[in-house]
mmCIF entry with sequence, helices, sheets and N, C-alpha, C, O atoms, coordinates in Angstrom:
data_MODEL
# 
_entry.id   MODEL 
# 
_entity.id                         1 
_entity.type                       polymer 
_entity.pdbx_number_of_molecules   1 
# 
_entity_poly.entity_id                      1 
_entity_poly.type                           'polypeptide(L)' 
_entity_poly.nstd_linkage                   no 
_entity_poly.nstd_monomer                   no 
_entity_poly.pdbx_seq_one_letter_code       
;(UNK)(UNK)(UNK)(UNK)(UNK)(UNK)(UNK)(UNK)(UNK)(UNK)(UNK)(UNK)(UNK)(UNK)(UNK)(UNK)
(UNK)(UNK)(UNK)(UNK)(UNK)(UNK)(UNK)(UNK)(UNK)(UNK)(UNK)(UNK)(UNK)(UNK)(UNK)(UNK)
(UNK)(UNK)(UNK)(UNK)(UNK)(UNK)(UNK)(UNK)(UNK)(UNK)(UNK)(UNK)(UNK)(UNK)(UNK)(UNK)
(UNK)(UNK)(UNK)
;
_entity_poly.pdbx_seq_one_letter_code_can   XXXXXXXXXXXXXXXXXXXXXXXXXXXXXXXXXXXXXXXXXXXXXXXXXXX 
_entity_poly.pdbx_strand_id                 A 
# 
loop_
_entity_poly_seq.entity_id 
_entity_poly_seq.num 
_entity_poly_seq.mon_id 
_entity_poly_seq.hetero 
1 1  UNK n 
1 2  UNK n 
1 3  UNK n 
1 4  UNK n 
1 5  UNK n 
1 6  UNK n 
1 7  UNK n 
1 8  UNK n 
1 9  UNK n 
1 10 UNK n 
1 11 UNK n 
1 12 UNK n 
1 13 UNK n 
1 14 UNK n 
1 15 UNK n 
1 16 UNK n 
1 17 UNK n 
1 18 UNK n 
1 19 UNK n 
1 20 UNK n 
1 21 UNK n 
1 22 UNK n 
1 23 UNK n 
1 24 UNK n 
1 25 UNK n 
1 26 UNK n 
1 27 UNK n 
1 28 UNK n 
1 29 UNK n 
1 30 UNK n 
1 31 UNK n 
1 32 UNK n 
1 33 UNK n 
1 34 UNK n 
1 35 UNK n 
1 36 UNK n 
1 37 UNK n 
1 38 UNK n 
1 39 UNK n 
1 40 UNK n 
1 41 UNK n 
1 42 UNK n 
1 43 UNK n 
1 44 UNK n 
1 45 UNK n 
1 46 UNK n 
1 47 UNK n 
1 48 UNK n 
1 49 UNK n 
1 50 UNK n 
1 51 UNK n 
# 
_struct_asym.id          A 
_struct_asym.entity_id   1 
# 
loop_
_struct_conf.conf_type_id 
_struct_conf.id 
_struct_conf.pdbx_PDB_helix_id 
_struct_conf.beg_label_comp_id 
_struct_conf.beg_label_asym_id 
_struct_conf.beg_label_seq_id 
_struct_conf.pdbx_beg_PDB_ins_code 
_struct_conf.end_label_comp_id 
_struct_conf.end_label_asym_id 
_struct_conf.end_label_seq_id 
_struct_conf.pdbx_end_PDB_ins_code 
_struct_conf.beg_auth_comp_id 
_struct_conf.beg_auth_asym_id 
_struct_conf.beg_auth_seq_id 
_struct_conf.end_auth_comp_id 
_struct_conf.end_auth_asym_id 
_struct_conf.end_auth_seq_id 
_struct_conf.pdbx_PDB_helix_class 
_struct_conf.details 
_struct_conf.pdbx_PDB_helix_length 
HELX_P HELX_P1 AA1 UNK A 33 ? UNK A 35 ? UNK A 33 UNK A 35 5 ? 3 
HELX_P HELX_P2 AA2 UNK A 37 ? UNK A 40 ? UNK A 37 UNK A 40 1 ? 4 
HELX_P HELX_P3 AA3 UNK A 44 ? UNK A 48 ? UNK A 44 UNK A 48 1 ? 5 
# 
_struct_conf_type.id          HELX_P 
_struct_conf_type.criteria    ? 
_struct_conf_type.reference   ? 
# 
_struct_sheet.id               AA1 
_struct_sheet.type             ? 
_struct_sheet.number_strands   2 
_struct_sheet.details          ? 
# 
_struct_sheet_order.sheet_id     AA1 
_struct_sheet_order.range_id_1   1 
_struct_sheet_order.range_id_2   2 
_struct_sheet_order.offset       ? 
_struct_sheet_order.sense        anti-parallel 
# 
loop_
_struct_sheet_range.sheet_id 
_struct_sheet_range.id 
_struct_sheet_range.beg_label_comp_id 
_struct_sheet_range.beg_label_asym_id 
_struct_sheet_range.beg_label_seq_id 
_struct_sheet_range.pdbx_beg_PDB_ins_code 
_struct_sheet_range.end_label_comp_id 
_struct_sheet_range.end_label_asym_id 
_struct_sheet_range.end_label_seq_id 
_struct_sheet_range.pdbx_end_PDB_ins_code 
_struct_sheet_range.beg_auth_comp_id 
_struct_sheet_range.beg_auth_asym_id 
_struct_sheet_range.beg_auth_seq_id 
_struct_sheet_range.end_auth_comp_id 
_struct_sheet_range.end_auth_asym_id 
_struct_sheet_range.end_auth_seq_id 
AA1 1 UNK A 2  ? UNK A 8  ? UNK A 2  UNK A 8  
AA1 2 UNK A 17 ? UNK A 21 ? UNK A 17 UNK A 21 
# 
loop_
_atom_site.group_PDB 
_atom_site.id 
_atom_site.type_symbol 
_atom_site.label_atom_id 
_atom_site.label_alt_id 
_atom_site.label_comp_id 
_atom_site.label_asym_id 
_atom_site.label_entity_id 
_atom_site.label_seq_id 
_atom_site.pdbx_PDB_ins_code 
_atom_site.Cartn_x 
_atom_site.Cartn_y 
_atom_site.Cartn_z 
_atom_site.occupancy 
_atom_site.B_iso_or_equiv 
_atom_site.pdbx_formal_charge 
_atom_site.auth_seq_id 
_atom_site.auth_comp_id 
_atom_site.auth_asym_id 
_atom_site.auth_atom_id 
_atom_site.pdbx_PDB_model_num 
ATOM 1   N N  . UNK A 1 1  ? 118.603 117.218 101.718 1.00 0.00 ? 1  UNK A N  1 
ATOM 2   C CA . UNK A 1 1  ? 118.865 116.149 100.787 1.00 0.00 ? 1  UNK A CA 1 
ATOM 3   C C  . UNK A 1 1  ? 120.315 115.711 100.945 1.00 0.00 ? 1  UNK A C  1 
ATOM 4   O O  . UNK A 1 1  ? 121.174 116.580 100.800 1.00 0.00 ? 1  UNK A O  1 
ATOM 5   N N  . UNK A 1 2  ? 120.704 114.408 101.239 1.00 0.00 ? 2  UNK A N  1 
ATOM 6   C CA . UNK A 1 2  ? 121.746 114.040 101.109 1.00 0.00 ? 2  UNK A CA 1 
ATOM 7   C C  . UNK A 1 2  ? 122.179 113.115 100.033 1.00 0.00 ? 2  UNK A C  1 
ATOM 8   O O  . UNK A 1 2  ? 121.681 112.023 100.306 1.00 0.00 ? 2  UNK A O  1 
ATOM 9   N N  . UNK A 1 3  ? 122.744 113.048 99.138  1.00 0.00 ? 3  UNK A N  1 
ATOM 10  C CA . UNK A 1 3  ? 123.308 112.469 97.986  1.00 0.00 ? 3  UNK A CA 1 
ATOM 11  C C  . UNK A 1 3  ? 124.086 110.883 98.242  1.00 0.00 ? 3  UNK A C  1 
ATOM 12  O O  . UNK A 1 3  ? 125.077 110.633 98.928  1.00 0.00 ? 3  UNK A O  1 
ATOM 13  N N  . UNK A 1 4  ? 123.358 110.092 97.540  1.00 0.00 ? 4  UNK A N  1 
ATOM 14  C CA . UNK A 1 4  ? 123.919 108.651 98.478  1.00 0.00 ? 4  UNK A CA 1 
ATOM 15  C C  . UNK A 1 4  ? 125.094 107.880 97.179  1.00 0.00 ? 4  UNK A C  1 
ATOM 16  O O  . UNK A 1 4  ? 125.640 106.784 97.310  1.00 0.00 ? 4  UNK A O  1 
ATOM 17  N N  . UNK A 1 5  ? 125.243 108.829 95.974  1.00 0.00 ? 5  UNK A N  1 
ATOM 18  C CA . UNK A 1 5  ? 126.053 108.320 95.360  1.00 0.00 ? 5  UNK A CA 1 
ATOM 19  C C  . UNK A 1 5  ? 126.207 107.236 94.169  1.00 0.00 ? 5  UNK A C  1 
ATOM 20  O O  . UNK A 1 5  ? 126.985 106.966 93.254  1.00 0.00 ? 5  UNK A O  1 
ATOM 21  N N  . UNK A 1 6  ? 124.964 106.768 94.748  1.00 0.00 ? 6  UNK A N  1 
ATOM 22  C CA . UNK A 1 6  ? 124.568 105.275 93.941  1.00 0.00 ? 6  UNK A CA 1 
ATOM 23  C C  . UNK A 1 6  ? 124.149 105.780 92.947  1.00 0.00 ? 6  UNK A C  1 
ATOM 24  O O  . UNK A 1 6  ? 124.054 106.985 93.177  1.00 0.00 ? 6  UNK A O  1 
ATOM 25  N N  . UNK A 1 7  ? 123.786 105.518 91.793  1.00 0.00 ? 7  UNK A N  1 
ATOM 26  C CA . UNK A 1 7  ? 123.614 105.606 90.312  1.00 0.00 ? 7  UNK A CA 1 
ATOM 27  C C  . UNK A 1 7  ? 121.738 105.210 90.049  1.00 0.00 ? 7  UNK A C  1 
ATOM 28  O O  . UNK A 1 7  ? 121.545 104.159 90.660  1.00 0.00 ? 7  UNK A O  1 
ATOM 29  N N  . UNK A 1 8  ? 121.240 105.387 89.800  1.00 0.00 ? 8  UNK A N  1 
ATOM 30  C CA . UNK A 1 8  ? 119.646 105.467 89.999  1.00 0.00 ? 8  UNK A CA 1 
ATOM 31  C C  . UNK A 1 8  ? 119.361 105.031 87.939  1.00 0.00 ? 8  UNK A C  1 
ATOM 32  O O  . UNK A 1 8  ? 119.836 105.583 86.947  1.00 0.00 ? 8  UNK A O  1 
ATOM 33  N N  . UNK A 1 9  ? 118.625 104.118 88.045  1.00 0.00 ? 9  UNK A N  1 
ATOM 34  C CA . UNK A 1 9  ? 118.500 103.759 86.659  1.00 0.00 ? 9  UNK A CA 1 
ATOM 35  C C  . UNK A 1 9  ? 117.238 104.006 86.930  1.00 0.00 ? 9  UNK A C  1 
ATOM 36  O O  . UNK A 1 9  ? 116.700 103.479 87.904  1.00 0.00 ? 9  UNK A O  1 
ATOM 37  N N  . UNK A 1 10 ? 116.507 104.940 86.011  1.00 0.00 ? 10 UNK A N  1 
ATOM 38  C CA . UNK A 1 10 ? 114.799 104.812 85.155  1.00 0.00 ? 10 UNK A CA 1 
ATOM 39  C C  . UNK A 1 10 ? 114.707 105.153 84.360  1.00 0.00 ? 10 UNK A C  1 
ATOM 40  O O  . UNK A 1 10 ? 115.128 106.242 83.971  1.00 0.00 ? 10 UNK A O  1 
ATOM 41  N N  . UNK A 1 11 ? 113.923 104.108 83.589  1.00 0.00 ? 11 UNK A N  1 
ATOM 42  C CA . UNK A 1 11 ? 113.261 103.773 82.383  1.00 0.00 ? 11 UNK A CA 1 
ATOM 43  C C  . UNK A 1 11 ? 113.262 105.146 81.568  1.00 0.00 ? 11 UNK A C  1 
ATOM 44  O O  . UNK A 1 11 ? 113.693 105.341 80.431  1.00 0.00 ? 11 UNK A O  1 
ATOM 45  N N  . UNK A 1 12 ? 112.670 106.039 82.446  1.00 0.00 ? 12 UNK A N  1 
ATOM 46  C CA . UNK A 1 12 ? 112.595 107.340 81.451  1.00 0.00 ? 12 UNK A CA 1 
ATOM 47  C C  . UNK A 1 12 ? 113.440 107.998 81.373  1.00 0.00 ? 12 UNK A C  1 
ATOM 48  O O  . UNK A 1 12 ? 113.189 109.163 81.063  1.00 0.00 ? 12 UNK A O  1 
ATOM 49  N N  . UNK A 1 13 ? 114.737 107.640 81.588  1.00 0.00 ? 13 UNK A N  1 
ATOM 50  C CA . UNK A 1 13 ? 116.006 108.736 81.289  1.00 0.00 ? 13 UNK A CA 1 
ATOM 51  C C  . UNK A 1 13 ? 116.769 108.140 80.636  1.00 0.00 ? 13 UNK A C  1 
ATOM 52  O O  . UNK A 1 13 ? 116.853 106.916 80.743  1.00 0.00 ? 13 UNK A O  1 
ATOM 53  N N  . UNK A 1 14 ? 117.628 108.936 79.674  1.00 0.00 ? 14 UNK A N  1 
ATOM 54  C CA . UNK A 1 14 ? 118.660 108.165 78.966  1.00 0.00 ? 14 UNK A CA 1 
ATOM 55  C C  . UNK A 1 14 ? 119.770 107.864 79.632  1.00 0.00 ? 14 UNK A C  1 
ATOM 56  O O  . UNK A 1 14 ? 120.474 106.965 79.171  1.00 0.00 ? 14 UNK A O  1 
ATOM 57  N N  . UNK A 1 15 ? 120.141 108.490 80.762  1.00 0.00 ? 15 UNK A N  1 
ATOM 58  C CA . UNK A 1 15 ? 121.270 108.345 81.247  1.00 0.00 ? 15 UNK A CA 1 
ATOM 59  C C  . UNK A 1 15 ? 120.729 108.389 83.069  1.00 0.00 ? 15 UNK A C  1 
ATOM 60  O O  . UNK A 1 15 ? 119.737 108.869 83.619  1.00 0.00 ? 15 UNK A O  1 
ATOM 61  N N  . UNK A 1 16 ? 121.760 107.747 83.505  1.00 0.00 ? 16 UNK A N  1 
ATOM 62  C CA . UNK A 1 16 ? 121.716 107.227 85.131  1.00 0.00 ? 16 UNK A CA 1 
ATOM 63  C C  . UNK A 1 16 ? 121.329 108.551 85.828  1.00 0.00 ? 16 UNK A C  1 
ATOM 64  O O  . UNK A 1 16 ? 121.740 109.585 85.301  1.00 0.00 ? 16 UNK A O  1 
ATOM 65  N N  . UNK A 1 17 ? 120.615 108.636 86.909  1.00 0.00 ? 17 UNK A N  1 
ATOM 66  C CA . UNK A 1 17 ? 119.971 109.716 87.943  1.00 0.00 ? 17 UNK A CA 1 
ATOM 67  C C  . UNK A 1 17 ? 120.925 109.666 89.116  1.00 0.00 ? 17 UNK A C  1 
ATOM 68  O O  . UNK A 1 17 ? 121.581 108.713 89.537  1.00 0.00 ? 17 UNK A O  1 
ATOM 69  N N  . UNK A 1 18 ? 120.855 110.833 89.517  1.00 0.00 ? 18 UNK A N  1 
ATOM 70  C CA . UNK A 1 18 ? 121.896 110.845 91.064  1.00 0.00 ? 18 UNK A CA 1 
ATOM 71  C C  . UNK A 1 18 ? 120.920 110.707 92.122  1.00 0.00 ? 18 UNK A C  1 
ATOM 72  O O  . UNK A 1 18 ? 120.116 111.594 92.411  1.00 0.00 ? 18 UNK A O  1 
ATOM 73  N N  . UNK A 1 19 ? 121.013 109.398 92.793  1.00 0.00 ? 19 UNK A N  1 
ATOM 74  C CA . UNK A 1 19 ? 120.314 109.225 93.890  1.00 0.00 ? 19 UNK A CA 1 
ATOM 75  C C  . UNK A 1 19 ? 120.362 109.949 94.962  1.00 0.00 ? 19 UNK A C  1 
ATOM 76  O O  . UNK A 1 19 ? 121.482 110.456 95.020  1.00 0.00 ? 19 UNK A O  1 
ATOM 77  N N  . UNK A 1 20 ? 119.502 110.361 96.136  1.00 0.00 ? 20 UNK A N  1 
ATOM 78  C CA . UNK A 1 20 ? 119.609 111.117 97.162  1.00 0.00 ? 20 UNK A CA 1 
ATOM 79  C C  . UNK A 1 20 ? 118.351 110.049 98.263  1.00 0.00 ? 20 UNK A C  1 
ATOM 80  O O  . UNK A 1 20 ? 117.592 109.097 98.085  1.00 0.00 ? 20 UNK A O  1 
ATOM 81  N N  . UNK A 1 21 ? 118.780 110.976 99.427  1.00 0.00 ? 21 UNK A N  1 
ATOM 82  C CA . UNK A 1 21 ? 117.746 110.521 100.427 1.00 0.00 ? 21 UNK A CA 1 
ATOM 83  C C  . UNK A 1 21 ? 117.385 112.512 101.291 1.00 0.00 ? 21 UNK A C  1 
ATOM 84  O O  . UNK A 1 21 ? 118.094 113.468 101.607 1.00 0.00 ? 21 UNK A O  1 
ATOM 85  N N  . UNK A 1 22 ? 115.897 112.180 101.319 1.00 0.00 ? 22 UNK A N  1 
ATOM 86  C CA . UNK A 1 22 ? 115.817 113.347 102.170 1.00 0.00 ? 22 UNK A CA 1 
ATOM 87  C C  . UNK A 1 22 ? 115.303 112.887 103.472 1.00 0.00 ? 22 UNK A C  1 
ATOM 88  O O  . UNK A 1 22 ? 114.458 112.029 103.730 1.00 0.00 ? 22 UNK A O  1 
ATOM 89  N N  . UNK A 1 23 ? 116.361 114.039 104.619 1.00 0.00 ? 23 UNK A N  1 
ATOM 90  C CA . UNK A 1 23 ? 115.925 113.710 105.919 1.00 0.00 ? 23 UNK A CA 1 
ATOM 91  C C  . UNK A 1 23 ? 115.138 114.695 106.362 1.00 0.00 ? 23 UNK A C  1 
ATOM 92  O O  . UNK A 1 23 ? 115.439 115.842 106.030 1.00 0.00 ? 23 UNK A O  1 
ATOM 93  N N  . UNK A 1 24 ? 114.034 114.483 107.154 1.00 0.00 ? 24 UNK A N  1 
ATOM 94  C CA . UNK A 1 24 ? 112.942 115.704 107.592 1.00 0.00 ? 24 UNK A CA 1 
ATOM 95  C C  . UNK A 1 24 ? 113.410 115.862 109.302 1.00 0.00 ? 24 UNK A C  1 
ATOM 96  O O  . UNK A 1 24 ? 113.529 114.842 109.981 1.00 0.00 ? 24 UNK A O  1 
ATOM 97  N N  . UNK A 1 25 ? 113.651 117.219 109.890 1.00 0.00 ? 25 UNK A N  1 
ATOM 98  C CA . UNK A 1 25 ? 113.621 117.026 111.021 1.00 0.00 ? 25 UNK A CA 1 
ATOM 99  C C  . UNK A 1 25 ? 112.885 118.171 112.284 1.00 0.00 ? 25 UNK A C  1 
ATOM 100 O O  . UNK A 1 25 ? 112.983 118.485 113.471 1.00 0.00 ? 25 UNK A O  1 
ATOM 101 N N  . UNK A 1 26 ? 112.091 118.489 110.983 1.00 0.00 ? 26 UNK A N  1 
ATOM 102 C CA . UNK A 1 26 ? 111.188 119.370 111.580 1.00 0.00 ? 26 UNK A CA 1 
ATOM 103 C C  . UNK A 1 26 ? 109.375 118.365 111.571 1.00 0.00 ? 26 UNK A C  1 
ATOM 104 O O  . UNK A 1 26 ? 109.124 117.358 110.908 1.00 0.00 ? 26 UNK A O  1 
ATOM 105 N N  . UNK A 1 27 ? 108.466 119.076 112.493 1.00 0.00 ? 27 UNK A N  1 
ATOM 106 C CA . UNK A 1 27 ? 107.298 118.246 113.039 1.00 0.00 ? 27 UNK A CA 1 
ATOM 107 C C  . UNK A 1 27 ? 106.799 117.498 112.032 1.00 0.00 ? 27 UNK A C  1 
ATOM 108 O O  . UNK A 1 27 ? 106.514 116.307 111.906 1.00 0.00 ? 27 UNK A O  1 
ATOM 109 N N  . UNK A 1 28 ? 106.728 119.027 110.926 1.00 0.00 ? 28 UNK A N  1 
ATOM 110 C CA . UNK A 1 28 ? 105.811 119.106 109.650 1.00 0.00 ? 28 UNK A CA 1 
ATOM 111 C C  . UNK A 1 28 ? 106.188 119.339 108.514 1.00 0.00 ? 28 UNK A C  1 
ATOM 112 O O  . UNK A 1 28 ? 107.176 120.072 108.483 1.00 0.00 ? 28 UNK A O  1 
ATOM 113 N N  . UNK A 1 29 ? 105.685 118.912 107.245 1.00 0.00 ? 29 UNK A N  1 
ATOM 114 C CA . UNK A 1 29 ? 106.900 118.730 106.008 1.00 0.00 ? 29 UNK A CA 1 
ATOM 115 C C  . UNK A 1 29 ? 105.324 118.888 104.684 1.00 0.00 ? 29 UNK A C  1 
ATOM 116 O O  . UNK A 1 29 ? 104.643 117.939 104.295 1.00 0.00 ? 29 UNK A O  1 
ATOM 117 N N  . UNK A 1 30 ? 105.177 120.168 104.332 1.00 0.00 ? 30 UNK A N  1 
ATOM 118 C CA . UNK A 1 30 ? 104.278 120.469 103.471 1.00 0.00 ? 30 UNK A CA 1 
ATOM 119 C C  . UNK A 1 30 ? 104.750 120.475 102.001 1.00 0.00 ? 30 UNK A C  1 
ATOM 120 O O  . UNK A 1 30 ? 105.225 121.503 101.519 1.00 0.00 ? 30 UNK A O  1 
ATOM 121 N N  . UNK A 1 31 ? 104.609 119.189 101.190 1.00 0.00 ? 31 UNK A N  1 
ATOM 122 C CA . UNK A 1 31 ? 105.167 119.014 99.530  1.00 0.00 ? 31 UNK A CA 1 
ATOM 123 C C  . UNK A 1 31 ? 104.627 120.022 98.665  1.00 0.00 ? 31 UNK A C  1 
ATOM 124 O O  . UNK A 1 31 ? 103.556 120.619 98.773  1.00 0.00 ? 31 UNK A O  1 
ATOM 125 N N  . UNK A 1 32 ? 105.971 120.179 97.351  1.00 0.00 ? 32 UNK A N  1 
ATOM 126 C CA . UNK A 1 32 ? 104.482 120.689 96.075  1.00 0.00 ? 32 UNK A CA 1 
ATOM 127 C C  . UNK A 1 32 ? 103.264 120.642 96.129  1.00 0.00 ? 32 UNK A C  1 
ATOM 128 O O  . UNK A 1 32 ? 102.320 121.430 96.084  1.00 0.00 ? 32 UNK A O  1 
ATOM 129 N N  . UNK A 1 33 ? 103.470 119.350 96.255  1.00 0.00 ? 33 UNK A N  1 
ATOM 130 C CA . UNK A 1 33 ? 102.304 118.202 95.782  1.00 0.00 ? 33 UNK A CA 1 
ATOM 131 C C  . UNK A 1 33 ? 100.871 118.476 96.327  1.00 0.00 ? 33 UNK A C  1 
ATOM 132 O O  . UNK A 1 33 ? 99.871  118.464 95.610  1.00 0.00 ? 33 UNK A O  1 
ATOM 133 N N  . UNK A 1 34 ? 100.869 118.755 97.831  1.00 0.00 ? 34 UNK A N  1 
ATOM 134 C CA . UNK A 1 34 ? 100.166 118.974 98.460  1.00 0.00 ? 34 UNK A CA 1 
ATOM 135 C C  . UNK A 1 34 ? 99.110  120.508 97.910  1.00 0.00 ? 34 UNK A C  1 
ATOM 136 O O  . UNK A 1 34 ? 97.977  120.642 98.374  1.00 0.00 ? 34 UNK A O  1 
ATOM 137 N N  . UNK A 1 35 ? 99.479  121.160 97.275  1.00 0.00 ? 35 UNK A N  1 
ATOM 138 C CA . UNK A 1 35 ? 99.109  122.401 96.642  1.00 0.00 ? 35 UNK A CA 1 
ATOM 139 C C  . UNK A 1 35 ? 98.738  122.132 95.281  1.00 0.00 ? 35 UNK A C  1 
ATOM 140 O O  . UNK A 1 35 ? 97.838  122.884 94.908  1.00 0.00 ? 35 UNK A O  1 
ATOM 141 N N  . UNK A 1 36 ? 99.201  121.157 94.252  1.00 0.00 ? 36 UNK A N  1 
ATOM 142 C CA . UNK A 1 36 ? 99.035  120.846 93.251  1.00 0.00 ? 36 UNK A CA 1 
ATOM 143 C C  . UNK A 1 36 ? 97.542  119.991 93.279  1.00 0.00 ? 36 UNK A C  1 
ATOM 144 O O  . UNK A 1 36 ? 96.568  120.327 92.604  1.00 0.00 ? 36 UNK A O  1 
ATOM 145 N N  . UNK A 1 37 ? 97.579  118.768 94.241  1.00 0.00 ? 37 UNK A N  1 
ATOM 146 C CA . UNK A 1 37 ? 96.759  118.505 94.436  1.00 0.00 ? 37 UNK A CA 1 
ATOM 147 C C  . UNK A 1 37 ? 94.926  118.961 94.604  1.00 0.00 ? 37 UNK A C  1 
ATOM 148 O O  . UNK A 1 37 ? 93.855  118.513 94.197  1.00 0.00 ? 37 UNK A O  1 
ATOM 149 N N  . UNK A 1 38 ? 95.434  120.178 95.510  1.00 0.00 ? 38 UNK A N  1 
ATOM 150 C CA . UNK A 1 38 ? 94.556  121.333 96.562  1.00 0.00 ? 38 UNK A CA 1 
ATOM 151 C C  . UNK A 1 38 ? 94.238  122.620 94.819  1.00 0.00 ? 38 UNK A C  1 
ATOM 152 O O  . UNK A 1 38 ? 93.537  123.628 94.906  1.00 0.00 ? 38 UNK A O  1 
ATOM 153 N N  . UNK A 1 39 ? 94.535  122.436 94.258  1.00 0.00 ? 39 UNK A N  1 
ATOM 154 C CA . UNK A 1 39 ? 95.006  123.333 93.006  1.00 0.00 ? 39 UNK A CA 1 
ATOM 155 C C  . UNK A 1 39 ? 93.377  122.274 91.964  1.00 0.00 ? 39 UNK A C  1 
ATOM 156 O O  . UNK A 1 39 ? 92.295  122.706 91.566  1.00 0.00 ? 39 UNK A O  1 
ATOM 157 N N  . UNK A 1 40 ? 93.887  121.100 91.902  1.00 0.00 ? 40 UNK A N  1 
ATOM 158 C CA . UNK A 1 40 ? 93.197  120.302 90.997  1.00 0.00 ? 40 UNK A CA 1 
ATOM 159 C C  . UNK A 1 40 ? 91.634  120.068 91.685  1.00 0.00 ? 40 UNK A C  1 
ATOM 160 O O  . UNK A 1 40 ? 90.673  120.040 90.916  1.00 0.00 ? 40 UNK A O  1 
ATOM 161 N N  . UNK A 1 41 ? 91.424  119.903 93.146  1.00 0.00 ? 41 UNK A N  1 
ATOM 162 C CA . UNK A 1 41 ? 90.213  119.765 93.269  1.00 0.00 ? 41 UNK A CA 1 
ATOM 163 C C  . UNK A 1 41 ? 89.508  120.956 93.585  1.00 0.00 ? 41 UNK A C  1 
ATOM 164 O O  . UNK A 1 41 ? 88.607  121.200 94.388  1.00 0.00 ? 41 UNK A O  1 
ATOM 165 N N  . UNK A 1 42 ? 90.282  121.800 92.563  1.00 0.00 ? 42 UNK A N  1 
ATOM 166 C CA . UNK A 1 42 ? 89.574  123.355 93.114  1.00 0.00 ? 42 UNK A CA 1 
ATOM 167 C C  . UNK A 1 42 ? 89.895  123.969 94.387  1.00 0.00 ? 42 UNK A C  1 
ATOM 168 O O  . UNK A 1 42 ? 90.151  125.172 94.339  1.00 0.00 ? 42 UNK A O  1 
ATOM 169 N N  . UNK A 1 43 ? 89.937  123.367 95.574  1.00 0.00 ? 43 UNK A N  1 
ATOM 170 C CA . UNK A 1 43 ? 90.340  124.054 96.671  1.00 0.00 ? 43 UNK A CA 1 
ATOM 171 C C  . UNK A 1 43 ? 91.068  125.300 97.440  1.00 0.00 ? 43 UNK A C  1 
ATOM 172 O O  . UNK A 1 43 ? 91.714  125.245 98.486  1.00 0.00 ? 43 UNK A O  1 
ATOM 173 N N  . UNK A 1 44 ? 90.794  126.388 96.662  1.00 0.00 ? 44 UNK A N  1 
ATOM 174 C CA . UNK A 1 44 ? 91.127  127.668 96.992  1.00 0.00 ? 44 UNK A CA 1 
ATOM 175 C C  . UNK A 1 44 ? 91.299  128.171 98.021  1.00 0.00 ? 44 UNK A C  1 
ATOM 176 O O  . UNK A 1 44 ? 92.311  128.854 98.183  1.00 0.00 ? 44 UNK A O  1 
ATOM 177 N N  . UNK A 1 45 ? 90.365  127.999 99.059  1.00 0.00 ? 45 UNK A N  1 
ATOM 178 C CA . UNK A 1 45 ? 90.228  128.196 100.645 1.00 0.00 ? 45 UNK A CA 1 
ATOM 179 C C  . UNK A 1 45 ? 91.776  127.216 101.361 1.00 0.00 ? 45 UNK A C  1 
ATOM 180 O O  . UNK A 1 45 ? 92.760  127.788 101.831 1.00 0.00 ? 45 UNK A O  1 
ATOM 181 N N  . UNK A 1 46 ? 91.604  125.571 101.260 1.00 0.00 ? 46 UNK A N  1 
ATOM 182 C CA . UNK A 1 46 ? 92.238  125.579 101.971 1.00 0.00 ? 46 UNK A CA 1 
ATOM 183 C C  . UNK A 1 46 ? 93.762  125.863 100.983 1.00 0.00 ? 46 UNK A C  1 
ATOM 184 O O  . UNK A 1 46 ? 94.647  125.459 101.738 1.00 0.00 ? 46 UNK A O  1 
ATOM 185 N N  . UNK A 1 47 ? 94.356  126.296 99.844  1.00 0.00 ? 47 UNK A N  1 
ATOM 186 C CA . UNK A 1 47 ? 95.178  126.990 99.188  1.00 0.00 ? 47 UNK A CA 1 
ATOM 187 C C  . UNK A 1 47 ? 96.105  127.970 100.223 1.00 0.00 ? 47 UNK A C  1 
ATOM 188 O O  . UNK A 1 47 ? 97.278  128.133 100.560 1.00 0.00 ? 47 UNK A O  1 
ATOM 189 N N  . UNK A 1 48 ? 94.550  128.582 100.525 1.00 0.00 ? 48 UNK A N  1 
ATOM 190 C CA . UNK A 1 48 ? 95.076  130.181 101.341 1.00 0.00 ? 48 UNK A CA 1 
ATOM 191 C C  . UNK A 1 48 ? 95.301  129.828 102.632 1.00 0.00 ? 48 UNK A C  1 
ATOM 192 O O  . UNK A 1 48 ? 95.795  130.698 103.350 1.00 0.00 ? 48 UNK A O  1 
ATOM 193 N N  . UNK A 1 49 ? 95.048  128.716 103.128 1.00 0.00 ? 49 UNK A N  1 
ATOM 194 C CA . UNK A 1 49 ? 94.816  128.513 104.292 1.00 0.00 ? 49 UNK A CA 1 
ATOM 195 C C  . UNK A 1 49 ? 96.179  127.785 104.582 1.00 0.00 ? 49 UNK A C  1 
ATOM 196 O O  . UNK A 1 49 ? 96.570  127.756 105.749 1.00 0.00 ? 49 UNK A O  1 
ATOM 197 N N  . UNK A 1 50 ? 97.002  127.135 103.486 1.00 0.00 ? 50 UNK A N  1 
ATOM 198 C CA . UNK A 1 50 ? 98.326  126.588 103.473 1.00 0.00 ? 50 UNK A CA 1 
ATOM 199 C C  . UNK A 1 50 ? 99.328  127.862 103.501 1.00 0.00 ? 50 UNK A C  1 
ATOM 200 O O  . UNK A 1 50 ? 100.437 127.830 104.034 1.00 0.00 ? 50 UNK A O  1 
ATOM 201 N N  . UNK A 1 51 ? 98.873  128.778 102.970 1.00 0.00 ? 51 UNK A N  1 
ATOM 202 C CA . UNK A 1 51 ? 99.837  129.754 102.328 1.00 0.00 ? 51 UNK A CA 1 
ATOM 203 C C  . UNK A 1 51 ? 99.867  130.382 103.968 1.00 0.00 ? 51 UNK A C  1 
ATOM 204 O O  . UNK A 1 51 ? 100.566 131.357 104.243 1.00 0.00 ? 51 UNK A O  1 
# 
C-alpha cells in the first residue's frame, strides 16, 4: 500500500479518509473477500482448498 496523501471524502465518515493505492506484484492476489464470499455460499471444500 502506498499512501497518495490526498484526502478521501465519504459520505460515511465524519471526517476525511487517508487515501492509498495498492500495488500487486506477485502473479496472484487472493482478497478477504474471496473467503467471505466462499464462507456465504457455503463452500467449505473450496475454503480448504484456498487455505
Amino acid at each position: 500500500m502506498i499512501e497518495t496523501g490526498e484526502n478521501l471524502w465519504r459520505g460515511d465518515e465524519p471526517s476525511p479518509t487517508r487515501s492509498s493505492v495498492m500495488v500487486r506484484f506477485s502473479r496472484s492476489h487472493i482478497r478477504f473477500g474471496t473467503f467471505e464470499r466462499l464462507h456465504y455460499l457455503g463452500r467449505k471444500d473450496l475454503i480448504q482448498k484456498l487455505l
